[in-house]
N, C-alpha and C positions, 0 to 999 in steps of 0.2 A: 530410445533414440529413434528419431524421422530416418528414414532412409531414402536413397536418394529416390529409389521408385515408385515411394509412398510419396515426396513430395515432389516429382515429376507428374505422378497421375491423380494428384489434390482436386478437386473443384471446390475452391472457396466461395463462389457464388453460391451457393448451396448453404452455406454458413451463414451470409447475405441473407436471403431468401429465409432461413429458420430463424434467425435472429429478429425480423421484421415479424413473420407470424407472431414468435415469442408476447413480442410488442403488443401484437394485437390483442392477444389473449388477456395480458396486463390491462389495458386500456375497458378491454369489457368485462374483465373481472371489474372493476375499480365502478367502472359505468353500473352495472349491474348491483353494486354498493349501493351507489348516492340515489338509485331508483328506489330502493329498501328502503332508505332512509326518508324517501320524499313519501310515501303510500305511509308510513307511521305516520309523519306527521297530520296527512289526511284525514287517518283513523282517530288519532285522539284529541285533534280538535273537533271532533263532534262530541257524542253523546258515552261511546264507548267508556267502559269503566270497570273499578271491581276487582277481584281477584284474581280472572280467567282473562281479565285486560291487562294486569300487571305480568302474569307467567305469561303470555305471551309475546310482554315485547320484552321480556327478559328474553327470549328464545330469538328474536327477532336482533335483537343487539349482537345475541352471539353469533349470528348468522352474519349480521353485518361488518363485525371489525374478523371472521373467517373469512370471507369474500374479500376485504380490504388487504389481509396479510397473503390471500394467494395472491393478488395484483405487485403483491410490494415481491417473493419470492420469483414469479413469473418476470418482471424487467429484470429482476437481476440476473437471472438468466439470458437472458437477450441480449445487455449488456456482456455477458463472457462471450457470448457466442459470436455479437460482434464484433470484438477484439481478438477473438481464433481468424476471422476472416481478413480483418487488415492485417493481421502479424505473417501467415501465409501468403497472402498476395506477395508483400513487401518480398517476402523469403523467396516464390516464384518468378520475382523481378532479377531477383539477385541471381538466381540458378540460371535464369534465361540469358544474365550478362556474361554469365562462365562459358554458355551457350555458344553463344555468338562470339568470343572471344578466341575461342576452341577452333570453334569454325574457320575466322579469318588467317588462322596461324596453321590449318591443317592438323590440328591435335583431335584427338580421336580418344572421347570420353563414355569408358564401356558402361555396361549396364548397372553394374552398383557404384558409379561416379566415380571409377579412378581412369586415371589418365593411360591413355594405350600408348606404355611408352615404345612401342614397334612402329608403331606411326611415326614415330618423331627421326627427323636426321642425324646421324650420327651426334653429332656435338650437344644435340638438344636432351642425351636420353643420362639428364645429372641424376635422378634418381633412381638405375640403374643399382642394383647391389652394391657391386664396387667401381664407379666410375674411375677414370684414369684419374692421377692425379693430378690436381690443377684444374681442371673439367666444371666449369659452377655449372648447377641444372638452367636451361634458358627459365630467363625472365617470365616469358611469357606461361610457362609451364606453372611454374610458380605463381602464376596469376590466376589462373584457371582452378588449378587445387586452394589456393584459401578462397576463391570465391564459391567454387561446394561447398567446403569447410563450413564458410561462413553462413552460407544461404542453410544449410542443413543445423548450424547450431541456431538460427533464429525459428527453423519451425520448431524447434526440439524444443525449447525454453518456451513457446506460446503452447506447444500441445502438452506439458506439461503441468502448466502456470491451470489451463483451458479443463485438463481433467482435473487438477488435486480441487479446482471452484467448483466443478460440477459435481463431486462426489459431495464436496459439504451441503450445496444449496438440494440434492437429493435429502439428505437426511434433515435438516432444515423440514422440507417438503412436506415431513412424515409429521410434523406438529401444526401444519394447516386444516386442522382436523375441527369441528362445532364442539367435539365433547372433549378435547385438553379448553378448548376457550371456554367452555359452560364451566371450568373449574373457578375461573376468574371471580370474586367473591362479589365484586361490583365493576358499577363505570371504568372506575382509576386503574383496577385491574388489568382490565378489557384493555384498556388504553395500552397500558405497559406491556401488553401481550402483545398488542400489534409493534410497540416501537422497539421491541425484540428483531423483529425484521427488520426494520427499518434502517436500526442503527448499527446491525451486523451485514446483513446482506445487500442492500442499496449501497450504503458508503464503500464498505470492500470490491461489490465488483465493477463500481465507476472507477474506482482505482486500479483494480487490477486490468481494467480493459487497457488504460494507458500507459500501467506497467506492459501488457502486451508489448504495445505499439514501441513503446522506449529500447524493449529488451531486443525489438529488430537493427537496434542501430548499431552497428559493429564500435567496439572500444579499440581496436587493431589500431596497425600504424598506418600513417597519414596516407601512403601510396594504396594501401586497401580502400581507407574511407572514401578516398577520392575516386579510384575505381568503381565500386558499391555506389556512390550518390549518383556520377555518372548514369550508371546501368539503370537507376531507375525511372520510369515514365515520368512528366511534369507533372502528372496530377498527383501522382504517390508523392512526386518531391513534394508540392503546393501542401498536400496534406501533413505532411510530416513540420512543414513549416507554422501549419497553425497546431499541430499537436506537439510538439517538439523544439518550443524555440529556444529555452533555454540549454538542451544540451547541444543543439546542434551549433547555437552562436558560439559553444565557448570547444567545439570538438577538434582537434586539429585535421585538416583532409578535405574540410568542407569547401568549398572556393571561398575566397575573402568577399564576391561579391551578395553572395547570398547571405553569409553572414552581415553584411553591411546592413543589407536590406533587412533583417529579425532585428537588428538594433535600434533601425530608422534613422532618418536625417534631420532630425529636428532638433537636436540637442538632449533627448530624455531617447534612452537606453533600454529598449523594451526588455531585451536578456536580460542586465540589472536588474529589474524591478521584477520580471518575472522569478530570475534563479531568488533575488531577497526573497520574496513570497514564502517560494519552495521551502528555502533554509531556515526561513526564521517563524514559521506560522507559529510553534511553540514554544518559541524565544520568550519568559517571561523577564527577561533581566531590558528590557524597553520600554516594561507597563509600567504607568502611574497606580502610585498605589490609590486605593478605593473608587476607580473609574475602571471602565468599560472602556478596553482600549482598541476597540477593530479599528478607529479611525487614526489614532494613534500609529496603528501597524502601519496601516496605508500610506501614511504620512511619513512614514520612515524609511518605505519600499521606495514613493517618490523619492525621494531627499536622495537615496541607494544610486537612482537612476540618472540623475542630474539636474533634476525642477530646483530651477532656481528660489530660493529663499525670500519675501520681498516684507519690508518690517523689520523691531527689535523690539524688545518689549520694555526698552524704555524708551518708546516713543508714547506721548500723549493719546490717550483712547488709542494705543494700538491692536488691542487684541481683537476688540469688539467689531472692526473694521474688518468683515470676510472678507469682500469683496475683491480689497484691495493687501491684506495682509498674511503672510502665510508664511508661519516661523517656528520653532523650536526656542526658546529657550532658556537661560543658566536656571531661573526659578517659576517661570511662567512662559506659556507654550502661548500662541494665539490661537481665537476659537476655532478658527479655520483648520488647526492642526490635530484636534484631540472631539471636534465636533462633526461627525457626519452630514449634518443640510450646510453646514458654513463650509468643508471643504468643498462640498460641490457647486457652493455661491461662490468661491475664491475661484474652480478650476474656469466652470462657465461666464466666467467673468473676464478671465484671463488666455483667450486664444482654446481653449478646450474645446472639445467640439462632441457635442452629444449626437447618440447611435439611435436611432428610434427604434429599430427594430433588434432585439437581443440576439435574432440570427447572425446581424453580420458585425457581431463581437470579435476583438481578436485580441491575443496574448497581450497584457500592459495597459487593460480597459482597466478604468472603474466601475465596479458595480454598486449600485445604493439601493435602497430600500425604501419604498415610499411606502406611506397607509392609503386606502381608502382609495381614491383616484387618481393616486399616486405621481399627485403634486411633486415640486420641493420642497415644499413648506410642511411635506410629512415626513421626509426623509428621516429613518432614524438607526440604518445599519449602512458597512460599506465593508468592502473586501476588495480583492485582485483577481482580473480574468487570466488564471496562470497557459489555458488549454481550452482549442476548439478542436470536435472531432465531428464531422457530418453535422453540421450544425449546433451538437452539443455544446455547450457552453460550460467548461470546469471552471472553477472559483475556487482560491486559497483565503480564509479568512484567520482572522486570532481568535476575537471571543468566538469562541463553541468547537474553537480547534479544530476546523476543517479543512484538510488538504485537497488539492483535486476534484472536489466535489460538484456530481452534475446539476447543474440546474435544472433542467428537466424534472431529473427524479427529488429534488429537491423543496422546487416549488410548492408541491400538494401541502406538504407536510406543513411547509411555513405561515401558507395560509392559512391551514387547520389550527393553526398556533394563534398565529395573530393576527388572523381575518387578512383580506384582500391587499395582497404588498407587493403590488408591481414593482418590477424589475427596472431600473434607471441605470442606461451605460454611459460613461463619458469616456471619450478618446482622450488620453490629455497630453499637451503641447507647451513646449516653453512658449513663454511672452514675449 
């Protein structure tokens, strides 16, 4: 358990600050890879050959997917670390509002965070052993002890969350070693030995950074929530609103106009389509059987959210008509619904408004997938921007059953997969 004079004399900037080194380290482990990997190719397109050229760049591989799995251990480190710092801050926002609350009412909050009920005036001191009876403790008193409460169970639950990751990704750590990878029999091996990390350590602590941030948001009643929102600066609010829109639009406590505003004014319901995302990424009871249904998903989250429907599928050449058709249904979907480059000819067609840059994504985007130069005409995956954190960008998809997952740390791998597949976001907007 935080106590309160561990998290009074916190410095989360510090967290900050290792979490970014972390980064760095990841970045030129990874750089440090793809240099290995450019000097072999050097090598054996020349002359080089033979036995002493084969055990070589057998040694030379293992070298290189070692270097690539500290890179992939190394971010995911960073990542916990920077979710210890925003879950603390939040927490140090919250204790500052007890603070200052304490302050304005002359309560007098001692060293391990309980209320000095000797300060208080006769009437205010309800938590007294045996107050008179009839006596309620003042309000305000009562406001200041769940606001500790609360600020001290959000450090507790990230410093918690923050060691039980860091102890795994240590032992994790212990198998980033050349001679467990030289056990690897071949390539395929090799491979599977780094997407060991990959698919354990990347995915979990992009998620648990935002279980961090989530597990800061008090569940208490409406008179706390509202308190707690209050207390904290507009940038931790602004942040929480791209990390958090889905709990925070449906939390009771929140002002209704902030909630307004996660929703949007357009007619399409950004919390909707975010919380569908969240709930149903491993909904199979929505898939078409023997298809590939991400676009499917997507097209369900919209529908969730309030996009209008436009078409029916017994209209002549309906389906085939992206552009202008975008349906569900009784036995036939139009392309637009169940095809990837046709939903994004239907949204771009239709008042949507595409994001050039994936930094300034926000909760209820589309994300697709191009090939190559990443046209539209390559387009051929799509998912939901459920979460932005510091620019991060999370995506909920169906096929490959991905919750929350960063793009950042995501990207490498995709295009290790299937070569160069820029990221395409579209805002979308009723017609």
């Amino acid at each position: 358990m935080v106590t309160f004079g561990q998290l009074a004399s916190a410095k989360p900037g510090l967290w900050s600050s290792a979490a970014e080194d972390w980064t760095v380290l990841s970045r030129n482990l990874t750089t440090a890879a793809d240099d290995l990997a450019t000097e072999v190719q050097h090598m054996t397109a020349g002359t080089w050959g033979g036995a002493a050229a084969q055990a070589a760049n057998r040694q030379i591989q293992v070298a290189y997917y070692t270097l690539l799995a500290g890179g992939v251990v190394t971010s995911a480190v960073a990542e916990i670390v920077r979710g210890l710092f925003h879950a603390v801050t939040l927490a140090q926002e919250t204790l500052q509002e007890a603070r200052e609350l304490a302050g304005r009412n002359n309560i007098l909050i001692g060293a391990d965070g309980s209320v000095r009920l000797d300060s208080l005036p006769p009437l205010a001191r309800g938590a007294q052993p045996s107050p008179p009876l009839g006596v309620l403790p003042d309000p305000k008193v009562q406001q200041v002890t769940q606001l500790i409460a609360e600020a001290l169970r959000e450090a507790t639950q990230a410093d918690r969350t923050a060691q039980a990751a860091l102890e795994r990704l240590a032992a994790d750590s212990r198998n980033v070693d050349c001679k467990i990878a030289a056990r690897a029999k071949d390539a395929k091996e090799l491979k599977e030995y780094l997407g060991g990390f990959k698919d354990i350590d990347v995915n979990d602590a992009s998620r648990l950074e935002l279980q961090m941030i989530l597990g800061s948001i008090p569940k208490g009643p409406p008179a706390l929530v509202n308190q707690w929102w209050a207390g904290l600066s507009p940038e931790e609010q602004d942040r929480l609103k791209l990390a958090a829109p889905g709990v925070l639009g449906t939390l009771n406590g929140i002002p209704s106009g902030v909630q307004a505003e996660l929703r949007g004014s357009d007619g399409i319901d950004r919390v909707k389509l975010v919380n569908y995302a969240l709930g149903n990424w491993g909904n199979s009871g929505i898939d078409v059987k023997g298809q590939d249904n991400c676009t499917n998903f997507v097209s369900h989250a919209l529908l969730a959210a309030g996009l209008h429907e436009k078409g029916h599928e017994t209209e002549f050449w309906g389906r085939s008509d992206s552009d202008h058709k975008w349906y569900q249904g009784s036995t036939n979907n139009s392309y637009s619904w169940a095809g990837s480059r046709e939903l994004n000819d239907f949204l771009t067609s239709n008042n949507s408004q595409p994001v050039p840059d994936p930094a300034d994504a926000k909760p209820g985007d589309i994300i697709f997938w191009g090939r190559g130069d990443g046209s539209p005409s390559t387009i051929h995956h799509a998912a939901v921007v459920t979460a932005v954190v510091d620019g991060h960008v999370y995506y909920t998809q169906h096929s490959g059953s991905a919750q929350n997952a960063d793009l950042d740390l995501r990207q490498p791998t995709i295009e290790r997969t299937d070569g160069p597949s820029p990221p395409i976001i579209v805002r979308p907007h009723q017609d």
